[in-house]
Backbone as CSV, one residue per row, in Angstrom:
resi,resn,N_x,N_y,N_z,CA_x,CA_y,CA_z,C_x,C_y,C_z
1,UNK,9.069,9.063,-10.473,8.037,8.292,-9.801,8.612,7.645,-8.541
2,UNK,7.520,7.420,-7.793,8.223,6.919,-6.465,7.400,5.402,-6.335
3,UNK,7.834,4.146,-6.397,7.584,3.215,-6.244,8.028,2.532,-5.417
4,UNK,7.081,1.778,-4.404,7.584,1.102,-3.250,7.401,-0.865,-3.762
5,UNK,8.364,-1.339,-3.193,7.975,-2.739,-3.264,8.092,-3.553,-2.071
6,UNK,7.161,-4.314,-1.657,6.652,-4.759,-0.141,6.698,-5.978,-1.003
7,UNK,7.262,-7.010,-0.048,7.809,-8.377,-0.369,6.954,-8.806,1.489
8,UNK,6.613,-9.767,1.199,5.205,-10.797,2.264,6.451,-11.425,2.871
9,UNK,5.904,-12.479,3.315,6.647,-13.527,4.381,7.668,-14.820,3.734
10,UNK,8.109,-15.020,3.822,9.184,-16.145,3.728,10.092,-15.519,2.324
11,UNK,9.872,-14.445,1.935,10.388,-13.720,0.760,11.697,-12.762,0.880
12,UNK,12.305,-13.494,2.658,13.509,-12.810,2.932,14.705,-14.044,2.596
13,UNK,13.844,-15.185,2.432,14.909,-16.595,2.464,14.847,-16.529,0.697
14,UNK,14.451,-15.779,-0.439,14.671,-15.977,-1.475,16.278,-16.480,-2.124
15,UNK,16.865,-16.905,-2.839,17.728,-18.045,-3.184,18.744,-18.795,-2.375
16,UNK,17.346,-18.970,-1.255,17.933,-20.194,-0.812,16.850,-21.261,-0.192
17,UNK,15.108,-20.655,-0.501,13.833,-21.355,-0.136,13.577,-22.050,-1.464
18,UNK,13.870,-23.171,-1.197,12.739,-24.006,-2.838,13.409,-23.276,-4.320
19,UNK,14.858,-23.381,-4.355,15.384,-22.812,-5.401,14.945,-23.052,-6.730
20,UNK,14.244,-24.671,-6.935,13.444,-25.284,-7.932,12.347,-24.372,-8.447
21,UNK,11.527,-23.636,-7.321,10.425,-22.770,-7.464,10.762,-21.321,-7.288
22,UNK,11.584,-20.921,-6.948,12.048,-19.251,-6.665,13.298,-19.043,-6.802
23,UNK,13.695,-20.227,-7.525,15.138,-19.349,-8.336,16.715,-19.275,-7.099
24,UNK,17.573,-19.304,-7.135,18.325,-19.129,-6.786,19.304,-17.629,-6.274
25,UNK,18.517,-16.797,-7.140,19.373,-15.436,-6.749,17.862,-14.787,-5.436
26,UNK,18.921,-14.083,-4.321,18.179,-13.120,-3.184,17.326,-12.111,-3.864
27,UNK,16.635,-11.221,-2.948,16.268,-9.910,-3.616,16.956,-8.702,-3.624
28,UNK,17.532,-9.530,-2.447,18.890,-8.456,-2.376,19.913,-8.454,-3.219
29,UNK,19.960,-9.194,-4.112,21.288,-8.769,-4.581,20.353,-8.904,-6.055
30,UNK,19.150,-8.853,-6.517,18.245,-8.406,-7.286,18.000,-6.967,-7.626
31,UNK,17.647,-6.216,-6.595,17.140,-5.354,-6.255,18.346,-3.921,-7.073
32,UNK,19.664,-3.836,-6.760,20.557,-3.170,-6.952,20.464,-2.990,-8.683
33,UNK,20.053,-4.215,-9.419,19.872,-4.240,-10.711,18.621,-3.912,-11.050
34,UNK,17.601,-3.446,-10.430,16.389,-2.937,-10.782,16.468,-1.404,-10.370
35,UNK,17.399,-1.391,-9.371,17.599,0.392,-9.328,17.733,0.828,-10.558
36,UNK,18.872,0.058,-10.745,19.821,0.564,-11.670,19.419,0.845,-13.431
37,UNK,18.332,-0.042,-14.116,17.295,-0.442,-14.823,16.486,0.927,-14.848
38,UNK,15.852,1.430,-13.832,14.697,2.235,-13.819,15.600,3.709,-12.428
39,UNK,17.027,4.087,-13.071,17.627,5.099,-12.158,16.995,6.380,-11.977
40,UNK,16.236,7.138,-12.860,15.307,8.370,-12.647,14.197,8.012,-12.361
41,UNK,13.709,7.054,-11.512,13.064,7.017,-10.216,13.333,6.324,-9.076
42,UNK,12.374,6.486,-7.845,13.113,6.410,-6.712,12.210,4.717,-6.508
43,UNK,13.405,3.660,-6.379,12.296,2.691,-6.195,12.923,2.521,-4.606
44,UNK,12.081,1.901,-3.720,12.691,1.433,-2.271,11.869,0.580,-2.354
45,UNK,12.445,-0.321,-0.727,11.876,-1.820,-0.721,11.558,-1.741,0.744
46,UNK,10.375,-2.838,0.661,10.064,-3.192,2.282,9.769,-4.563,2.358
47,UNK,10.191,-5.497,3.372,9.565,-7.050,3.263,9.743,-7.112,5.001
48,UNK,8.657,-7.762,5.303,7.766,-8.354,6.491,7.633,-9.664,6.417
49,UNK,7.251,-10.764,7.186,6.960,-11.821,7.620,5.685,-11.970,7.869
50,UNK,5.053,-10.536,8.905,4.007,-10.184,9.589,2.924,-9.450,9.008
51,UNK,2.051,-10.203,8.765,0.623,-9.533,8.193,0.324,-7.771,8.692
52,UNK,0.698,-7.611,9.557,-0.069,-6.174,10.278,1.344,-5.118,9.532
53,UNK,2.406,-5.611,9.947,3.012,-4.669,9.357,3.190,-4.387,7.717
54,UNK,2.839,-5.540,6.715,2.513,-5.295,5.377,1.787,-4.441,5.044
55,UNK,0.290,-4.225,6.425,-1.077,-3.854,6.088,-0.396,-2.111,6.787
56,UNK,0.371,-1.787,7.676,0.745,-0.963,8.080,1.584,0.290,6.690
57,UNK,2.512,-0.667,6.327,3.075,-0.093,4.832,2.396,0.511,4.213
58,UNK,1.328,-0.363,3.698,0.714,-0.466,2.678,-0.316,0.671,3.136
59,UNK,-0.998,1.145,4.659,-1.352,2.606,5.018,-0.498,3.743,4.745
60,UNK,0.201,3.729,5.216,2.044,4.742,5.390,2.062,5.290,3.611
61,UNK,1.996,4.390,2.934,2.749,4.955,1.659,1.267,4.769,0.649
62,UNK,-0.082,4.676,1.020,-1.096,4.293,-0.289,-1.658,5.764,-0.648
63,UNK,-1.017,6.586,0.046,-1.760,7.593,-0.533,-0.329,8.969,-0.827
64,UNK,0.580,8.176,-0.808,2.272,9.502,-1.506,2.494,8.656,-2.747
65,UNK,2.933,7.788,-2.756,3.401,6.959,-3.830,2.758,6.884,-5.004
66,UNK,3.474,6.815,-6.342,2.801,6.449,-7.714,2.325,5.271,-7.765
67,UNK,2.799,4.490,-7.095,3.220,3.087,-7.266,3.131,1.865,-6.119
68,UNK,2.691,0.711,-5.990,3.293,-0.568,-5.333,3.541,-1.823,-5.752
69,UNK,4.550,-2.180,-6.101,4.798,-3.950,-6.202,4.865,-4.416,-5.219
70,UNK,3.285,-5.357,-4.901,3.206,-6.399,-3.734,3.048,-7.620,-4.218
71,UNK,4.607,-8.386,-3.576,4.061,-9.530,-3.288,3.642,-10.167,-2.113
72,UNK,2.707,-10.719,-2.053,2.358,-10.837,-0.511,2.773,-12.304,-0.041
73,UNK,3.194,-13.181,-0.589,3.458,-14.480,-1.015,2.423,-15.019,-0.136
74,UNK,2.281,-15.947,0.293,1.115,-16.865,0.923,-0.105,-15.868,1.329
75,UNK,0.118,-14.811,2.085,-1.187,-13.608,2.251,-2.118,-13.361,1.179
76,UNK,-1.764,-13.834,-0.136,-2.263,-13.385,-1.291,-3.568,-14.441,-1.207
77,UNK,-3.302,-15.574,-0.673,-4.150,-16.627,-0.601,-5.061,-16.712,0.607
78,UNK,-4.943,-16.183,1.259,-5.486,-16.002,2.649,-6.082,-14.604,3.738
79,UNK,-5.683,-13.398,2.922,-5.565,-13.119,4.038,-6.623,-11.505,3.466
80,UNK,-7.740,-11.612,3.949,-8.985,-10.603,4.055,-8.641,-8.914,4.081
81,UNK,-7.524,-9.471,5.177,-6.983,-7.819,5.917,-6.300,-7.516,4.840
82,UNK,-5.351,-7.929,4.450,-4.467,-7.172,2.936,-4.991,-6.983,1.994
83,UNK,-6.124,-7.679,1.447,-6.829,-7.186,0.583,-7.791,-5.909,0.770
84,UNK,-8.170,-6.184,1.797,-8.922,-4.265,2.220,-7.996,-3.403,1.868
85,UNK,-6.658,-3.726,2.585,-5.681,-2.867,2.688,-5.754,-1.921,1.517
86,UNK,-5.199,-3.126,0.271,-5.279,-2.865,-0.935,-6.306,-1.712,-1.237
87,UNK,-7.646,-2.316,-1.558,-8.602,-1.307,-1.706,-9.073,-0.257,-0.765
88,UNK,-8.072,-0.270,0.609,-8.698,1.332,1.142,-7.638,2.176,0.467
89,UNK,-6.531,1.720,-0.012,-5.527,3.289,-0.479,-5.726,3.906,-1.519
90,UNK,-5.194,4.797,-2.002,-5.376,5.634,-3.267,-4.305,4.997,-4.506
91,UNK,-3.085,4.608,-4.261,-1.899,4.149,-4.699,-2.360,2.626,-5.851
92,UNK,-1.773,3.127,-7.097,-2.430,1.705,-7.749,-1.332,0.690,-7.117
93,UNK,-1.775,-0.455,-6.939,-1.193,-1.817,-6.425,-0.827,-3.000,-8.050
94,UNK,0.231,-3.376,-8.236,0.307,-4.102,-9.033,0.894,-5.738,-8.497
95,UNK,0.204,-6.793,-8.110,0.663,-8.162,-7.789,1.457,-8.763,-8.284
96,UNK,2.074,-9.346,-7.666,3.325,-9.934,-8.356,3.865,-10.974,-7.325
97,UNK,3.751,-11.794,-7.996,4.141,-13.071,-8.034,5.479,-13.999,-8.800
98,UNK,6.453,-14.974,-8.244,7.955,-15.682,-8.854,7.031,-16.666,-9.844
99,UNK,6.607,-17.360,-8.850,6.315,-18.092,-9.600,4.935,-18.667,-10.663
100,UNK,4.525,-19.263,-11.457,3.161,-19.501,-12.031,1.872,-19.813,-11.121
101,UNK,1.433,-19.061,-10.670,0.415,-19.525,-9.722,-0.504,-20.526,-10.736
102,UNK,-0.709,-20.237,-11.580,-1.817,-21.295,-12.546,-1.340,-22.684,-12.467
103,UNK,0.476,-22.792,-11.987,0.678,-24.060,-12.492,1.461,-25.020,-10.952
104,UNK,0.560,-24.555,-10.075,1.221,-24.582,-8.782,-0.496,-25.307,-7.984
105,UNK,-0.696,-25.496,-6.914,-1.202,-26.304,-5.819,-2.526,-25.162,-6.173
106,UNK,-3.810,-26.276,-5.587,-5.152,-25.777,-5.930,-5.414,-24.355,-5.029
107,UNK,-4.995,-24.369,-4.044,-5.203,-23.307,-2.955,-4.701,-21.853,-3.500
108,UNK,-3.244,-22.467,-3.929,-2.826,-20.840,-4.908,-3.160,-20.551,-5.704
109,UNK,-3.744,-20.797,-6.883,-4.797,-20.619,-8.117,-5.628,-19.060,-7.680
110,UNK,-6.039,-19.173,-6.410,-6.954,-17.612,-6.321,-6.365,-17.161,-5.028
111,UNK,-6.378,-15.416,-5.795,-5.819,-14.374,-5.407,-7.221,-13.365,-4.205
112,UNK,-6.932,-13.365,-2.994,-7.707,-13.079,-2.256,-7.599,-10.849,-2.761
113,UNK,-6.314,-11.048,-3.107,-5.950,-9.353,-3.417,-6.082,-9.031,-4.825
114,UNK,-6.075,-9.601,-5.722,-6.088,-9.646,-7.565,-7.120,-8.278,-7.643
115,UNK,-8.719,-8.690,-7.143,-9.694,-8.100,-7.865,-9.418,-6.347,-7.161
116,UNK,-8.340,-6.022,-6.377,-8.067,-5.101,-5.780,-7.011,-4.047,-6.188
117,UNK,-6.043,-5.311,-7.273,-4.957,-4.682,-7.775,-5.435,-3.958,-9.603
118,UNK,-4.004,-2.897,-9.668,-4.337,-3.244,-11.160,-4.310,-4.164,-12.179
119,UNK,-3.370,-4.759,-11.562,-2.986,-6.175,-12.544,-2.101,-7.144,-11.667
120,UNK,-2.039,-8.150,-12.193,-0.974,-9.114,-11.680,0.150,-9.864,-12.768
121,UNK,1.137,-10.095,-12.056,2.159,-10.767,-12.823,2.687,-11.707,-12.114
122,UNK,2.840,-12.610,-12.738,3.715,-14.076,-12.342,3.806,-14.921,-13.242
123,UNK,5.011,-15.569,-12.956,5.795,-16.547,-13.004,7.060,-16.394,-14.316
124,UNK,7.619,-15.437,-14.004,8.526,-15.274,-14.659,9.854,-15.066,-13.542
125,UNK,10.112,-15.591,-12.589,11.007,-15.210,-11.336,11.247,-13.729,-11.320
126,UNK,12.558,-13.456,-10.970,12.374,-12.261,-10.276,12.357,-10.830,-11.748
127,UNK,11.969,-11.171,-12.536,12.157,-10.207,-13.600,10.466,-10.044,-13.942
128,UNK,9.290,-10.771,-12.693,8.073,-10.213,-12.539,8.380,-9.103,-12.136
129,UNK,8.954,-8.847,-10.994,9.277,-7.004,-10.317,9.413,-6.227,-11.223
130,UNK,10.247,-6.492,-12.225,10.969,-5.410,-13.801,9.600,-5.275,-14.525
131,UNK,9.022,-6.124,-14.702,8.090,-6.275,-15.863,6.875,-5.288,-15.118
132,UNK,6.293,-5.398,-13.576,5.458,-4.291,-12.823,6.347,-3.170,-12.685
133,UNK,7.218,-2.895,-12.540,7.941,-1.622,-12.531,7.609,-0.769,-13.601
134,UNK,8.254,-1.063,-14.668,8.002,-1.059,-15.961,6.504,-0.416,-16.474
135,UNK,5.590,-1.501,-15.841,3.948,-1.149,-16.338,4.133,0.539,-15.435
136,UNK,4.307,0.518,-14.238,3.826,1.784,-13.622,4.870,3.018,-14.173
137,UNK,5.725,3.120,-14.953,6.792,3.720,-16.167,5.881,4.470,-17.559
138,UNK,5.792,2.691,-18.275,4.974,3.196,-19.162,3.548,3.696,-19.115
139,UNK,2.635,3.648,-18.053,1.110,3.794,-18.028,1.216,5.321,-17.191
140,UNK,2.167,5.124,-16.227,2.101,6.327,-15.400,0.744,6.480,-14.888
141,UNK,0.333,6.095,-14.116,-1.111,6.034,-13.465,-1.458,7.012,-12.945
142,UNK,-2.848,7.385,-12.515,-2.819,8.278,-11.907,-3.568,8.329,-10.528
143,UNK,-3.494,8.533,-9.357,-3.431,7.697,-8.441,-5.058,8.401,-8.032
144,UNK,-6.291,8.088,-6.930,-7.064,7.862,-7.212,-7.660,8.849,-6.126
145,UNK,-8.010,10.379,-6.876,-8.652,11.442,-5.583,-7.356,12.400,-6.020
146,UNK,-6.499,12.320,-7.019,-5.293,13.092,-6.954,-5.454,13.936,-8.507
147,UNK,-4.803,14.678,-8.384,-4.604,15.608,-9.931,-2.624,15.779,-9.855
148,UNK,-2.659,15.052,-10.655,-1.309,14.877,-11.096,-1.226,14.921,-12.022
């Protein structure tokens, strides 16, 4: 399977932004242990700052890929264009989120991209990524206009 994971904006300063709320370890030095976890498939990574180029990705790869773990971090709350995004591709989308959105500030509570994805996960830090990896492993989806 080929799974991409697109990491949103401020999700390049991970363990070292608000370590209280996102943990202390990078994604980078995360990431090498989720290869390694799920090695007979191909996972790669992408993270942006910039709304257009998330929404750009998320064109590029929604219709090759088995797979996407997006987190969009603050975009998830705001932002119209990524959620189309979401629902113009073929590629199931799985959300993912560090931390508990249920138990966090009124604004983050709702997901502008949720009703777009297959599912969402949060607040388990960075072993949400493992746990969506994982789902698109065991379910093996099948992506949407495709015969696979």
């Amino acid at each position: 399977m080929h799974i991409l994971i697109i990491n949103g904006p401020n999700l390049n300063l991970l363990g070292r932004r608000e370590p209280g709320v996102y943990g202390t370890r990078s994604f980078e030095d995360f990431f090498p242990e989720l290869e390694a976890a799920f090695s007979e498939h191909a996972l790669t990574q992408f993270q942006s700052n910039h709304e257009g180029a998330l929404i750009d990705k998320l064109h590029e790869v929604g219709f090759s890929h088995h797979g996407i773990v997006l987190n969009a971090g603050g975009y998830t709350h705001t932002s119209v264009a990524l959620a189309d995004a979401v629902a113009a591709i073929a590629t199931p989308v799985v959300e993912v989120h560090l931390s508990n959105l249920h138990a966090r500030e009124d604004f983050r509570q709702k997901s502008l991209l949720g009703r777009n994805c297959a599912g969402s996960i949060s607040g388990f830090g960075l072993e949400s990524y493992r746990l969506a990896v994982q789902w698109f492993v065991n379910q093996q989806p099948k992506r949407v206009g495709f015969r696979v």
